[in-house]
C-alpha positions in Angstrom: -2.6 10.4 19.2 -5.1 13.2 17.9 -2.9 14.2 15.3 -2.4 11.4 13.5 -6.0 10.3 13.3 -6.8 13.5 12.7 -4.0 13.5 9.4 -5.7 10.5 8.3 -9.5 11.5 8.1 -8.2 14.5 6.2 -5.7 13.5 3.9 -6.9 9.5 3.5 -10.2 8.8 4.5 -12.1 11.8 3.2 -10.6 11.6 -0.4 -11.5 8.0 -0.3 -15.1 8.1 1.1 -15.8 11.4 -1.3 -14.8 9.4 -4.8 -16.6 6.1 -3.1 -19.7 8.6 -3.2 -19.0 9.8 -6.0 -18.7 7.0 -7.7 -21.2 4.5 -6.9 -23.9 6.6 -5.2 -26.5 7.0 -8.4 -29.2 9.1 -7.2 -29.2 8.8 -3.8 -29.1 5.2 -3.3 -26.1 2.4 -3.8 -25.2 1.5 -7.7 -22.4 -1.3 -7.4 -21.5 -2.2 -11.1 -21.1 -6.1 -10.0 -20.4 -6.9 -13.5 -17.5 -4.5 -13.4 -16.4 -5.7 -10.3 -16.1 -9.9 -10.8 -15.9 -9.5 -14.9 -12.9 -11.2 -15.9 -10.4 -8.1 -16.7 -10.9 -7.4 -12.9 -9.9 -10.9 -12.0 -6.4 -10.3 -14.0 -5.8 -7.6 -12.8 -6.4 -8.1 -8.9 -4.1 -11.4 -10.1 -1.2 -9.5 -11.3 -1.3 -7.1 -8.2 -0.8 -9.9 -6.0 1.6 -11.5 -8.2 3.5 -8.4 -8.0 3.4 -7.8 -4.9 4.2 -11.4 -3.6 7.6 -11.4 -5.9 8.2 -7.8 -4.7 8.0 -8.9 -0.9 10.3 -11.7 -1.9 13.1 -9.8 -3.6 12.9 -7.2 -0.9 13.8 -9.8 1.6 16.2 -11.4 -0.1 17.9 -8.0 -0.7 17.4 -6.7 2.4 17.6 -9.2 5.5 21.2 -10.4 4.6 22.3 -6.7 4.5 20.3 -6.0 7.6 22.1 -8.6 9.3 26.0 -7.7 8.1 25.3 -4.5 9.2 23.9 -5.7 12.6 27.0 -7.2 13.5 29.7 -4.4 11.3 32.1 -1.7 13.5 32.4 1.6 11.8 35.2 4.0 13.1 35.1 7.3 12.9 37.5 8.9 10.6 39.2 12.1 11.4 37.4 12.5 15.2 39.7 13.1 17.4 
């Protein structure tokens, strides 16, 4: 269980809390951009990722569960083993 936490602070969290720092730490202290963050541009875009991501989910199931299912219940035989 070590391992994996350990993968993630070093390859995920780090990078993330470093450019977090990085970017919104202004001389020492906290320096959110709150117009940045609830202009209007942000709103469209935060819109579209979940639009995106909501149709995405969709097809994926649609693709995928009735294909899941055929092969839950398909035989294969092994050609040529003898």
């Amino acid at each position: 269980m070590a391992v994996p936490i350990a993968f993630l602070a070093l390859f995920f969290a780090w990078p993330l809390v470093a450019i977090l720092r990085r970017s919104l730490v202004v001389d020492g202290r906290l320096d959110v951009p709150w117009g940045v963050v609830t202009g209007g541009l942000t709103r469209q875009v935060l819109w579209f990722t979940l639009w995106q991501a909501t149709v995405s989910t969709a097809l994926t199931l649609a693709a995928g569960l009735p294909l899941a299912w055929a092969l839950c219940f398909a035989t294969f035989a092994a050609v040529g083993v003898d």
